[in-house]
N, C-alpha and C positions, 0 to 999 in steps of 0.2 A: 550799424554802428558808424559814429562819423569821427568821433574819436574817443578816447578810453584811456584811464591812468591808473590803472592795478585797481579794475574794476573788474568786482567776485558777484556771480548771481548763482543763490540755490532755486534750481531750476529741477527738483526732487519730484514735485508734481506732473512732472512732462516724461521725467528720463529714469524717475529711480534712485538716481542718484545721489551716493549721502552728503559729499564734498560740494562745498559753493566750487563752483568751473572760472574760468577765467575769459573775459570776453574782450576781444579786440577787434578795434578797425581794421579789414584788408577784405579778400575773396577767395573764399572757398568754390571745390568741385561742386558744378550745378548738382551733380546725385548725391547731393552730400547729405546723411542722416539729421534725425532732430538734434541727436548729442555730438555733431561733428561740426555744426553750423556756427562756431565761436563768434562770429560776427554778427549777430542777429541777436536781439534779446527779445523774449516771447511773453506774452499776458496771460497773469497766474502766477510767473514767478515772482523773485522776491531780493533784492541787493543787499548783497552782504556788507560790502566795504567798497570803497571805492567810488571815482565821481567818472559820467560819462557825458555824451553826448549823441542824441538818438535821432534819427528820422521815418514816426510813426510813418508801416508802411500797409498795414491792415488792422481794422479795427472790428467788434464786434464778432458777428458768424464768421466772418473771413479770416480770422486768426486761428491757431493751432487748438488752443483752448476750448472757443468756440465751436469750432468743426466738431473734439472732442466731445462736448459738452449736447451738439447736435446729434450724434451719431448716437447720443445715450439714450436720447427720447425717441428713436425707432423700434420696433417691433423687431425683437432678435432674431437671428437669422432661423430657417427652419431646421432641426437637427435629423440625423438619420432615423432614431425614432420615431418620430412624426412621421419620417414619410414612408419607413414601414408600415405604419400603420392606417397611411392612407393609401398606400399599393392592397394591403390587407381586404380594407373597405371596399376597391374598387372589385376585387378579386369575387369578392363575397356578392356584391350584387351582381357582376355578371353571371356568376354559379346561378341568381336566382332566379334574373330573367330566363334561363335557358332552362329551367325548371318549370316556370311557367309556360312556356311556349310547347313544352315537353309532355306534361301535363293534361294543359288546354287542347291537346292533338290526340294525345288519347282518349282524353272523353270524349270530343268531337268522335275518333272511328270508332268508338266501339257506342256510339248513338246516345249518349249521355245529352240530358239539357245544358243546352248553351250556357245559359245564366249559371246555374247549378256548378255546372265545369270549372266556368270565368273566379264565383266565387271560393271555389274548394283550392283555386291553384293559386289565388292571391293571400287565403288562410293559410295557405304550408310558404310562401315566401314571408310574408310576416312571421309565422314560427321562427323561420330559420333565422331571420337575421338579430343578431348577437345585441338585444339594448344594455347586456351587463356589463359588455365590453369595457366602455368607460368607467365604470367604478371596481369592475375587478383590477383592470389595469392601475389604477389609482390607490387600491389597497398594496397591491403587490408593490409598488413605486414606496410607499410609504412603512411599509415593513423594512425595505432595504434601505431608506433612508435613517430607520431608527437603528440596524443593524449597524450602519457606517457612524450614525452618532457614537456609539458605546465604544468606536475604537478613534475618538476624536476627528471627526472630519463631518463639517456642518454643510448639510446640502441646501443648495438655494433653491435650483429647480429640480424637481423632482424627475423630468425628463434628461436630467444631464445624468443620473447613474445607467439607463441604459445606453446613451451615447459614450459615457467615457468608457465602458466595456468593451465597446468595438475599436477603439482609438490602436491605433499600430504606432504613430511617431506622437509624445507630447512635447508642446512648447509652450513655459511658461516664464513670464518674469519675476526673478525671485527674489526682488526688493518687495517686500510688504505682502508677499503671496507665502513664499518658505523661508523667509528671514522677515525680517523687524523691520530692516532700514534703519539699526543702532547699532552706533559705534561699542564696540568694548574691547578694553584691556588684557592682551592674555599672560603679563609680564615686564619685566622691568630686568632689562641688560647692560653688560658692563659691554667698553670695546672688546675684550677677549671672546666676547657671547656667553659669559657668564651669568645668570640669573644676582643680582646685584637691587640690596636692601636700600642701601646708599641713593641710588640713581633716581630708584622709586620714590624715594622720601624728598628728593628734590625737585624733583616733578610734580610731588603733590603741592609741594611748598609754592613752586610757582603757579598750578592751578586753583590753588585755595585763596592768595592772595592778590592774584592779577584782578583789574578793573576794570579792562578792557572791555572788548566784541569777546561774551559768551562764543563756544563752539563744542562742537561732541567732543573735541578730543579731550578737551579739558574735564568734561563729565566723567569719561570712560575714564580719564586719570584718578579723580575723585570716589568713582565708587568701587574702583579696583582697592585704591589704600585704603577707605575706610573698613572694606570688607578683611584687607589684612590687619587691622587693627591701630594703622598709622594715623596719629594725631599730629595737630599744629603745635600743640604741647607751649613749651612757654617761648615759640619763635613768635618773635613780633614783628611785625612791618617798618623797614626802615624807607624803603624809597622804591621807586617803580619809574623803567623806562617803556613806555608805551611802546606796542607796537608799532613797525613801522617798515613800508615795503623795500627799505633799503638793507637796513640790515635780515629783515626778514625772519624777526626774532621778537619777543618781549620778552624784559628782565628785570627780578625783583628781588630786593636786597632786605634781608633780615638779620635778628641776632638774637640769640637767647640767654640765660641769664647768668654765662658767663663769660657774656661779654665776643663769642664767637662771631666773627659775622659770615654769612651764607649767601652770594652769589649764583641765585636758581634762574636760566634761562632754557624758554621753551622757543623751537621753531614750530613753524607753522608752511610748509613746505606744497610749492602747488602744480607737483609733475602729477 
């Protein structure tokens, strides 16, 4: 960033996060995280508001997206399953060489044909070794995948339910993973921290009517009232002051049909 004047980038795709951020010219700590980095604006995201001035400093594979976007086209990492069951595998043919060697010594002393011996000890290592292996495992993976369906939880790779059974610490991001990544409403308060009708119905009035930059909060306003049964009813639009990052407000003026008029201002607040 070379310079910046109340410029907002939803950067959601990178960090989760549901608010557009605030990006300014200065320098951050070199360990500074992806959502710490305010002076840096990254490809993929997206400007909310605001005018800046930039100097592209990697493009292509070299940017954060990119890297992302690289790292997806690799062959995922190997899980503990897997290599159980490649420790398993190895387990098994050394049981069989040493069967065969085992075998092939006893016919040999007790005067058995060579060839004879050779073939009886490579028939009982072929018996042994497991070809079901992979499609028992494969049935079993897929029974407990149907099991986890019927209590809501969609598996992708069938090898992740024996890995997340071993798991002792999880870590997960819970934007778009255990939440939505949407905004919603759980009330409408007076200053006393009253639950407050009044407040609510002004708030919708200014989200119903503004013309401005769409945003969640104005949604979450919207389908909180409609869900309590608040209508625009006969308020009409008389005037609107556009947002604007000084007052840090827009405000929108109505009156209904008796002549009331109604003063609804929303903030829009960016700590």
């Amino acid at each position: 960033m070379l310079d910046a004047n109340d410029f907002f980038v939803n950067q959601a795709v990178l960090t989760g996060e549901t608010f557009p951020v605030e990006k300014r010219a200065g320098q951050v700590a070199a360990k500074a995280s992806l959502a710490e980095r305010a002076n840096c604006v990254f490809r993929g995201t997206s400007v909310s508001s605001g005018t800046a001035r930039v100097l592209i400093a990697q493009t292509g594979k070299g940017t954060v997206f990119g890297q992302i976007a690289q790292r997806l086209s690799l062959r995922p990492p190997e899980t503990e399953f897997e290599r159980g069951i490649q420790r398993f595998g190895y387990l098994l043919t050394q049981v069989m060489l040493v069967m065969i060697i085992v075998v092939l010594a006893v016919n040999i002393f007790l005067s058995k044909p060579p060839i004879d011996s050779l073939l009886f000890a490579l028939a009982l290592a072929v018996g042994l070794a497991p070809e079901l292996l992979p499609a028992i495992i494969s049935i079993t993976l897929a029974h407990g995948a149907q099991a986890m369906a019927k209590r809501g939880v969609i598996v992708r790779r069938l090898n992740a339910i024996e890995n997340f059974g071993s798991m002792d610490v999880l870590c997960t991001d819970k934007t778009g993973t255990l939440t939505e990544g949407v905004v919603r409403l759980d009330g409408a308060c007076d200053p006393a921290g009253q639950p407050s009708t009044a407040v609510l119905s002004l708030a919708y009035l200014n989200a119903q009517f503004q013309t401005g930059l769409t945003n969640s909060l104005d949604d979450a306003i919207q389908g909180y009232a409609q869900k309590a049964g608040l209508k625009a009813g006969a308020e009409k639009k008389i005037d609107e002051i556009p947002y604007d990052f000084v007052r840090k407000r827009l405000s929108v003026v109505t009156a209904n049909d008796t002549g009331a008029r109604t003063l609804s201002k929303g903030r829009w607040t960016t700590s």
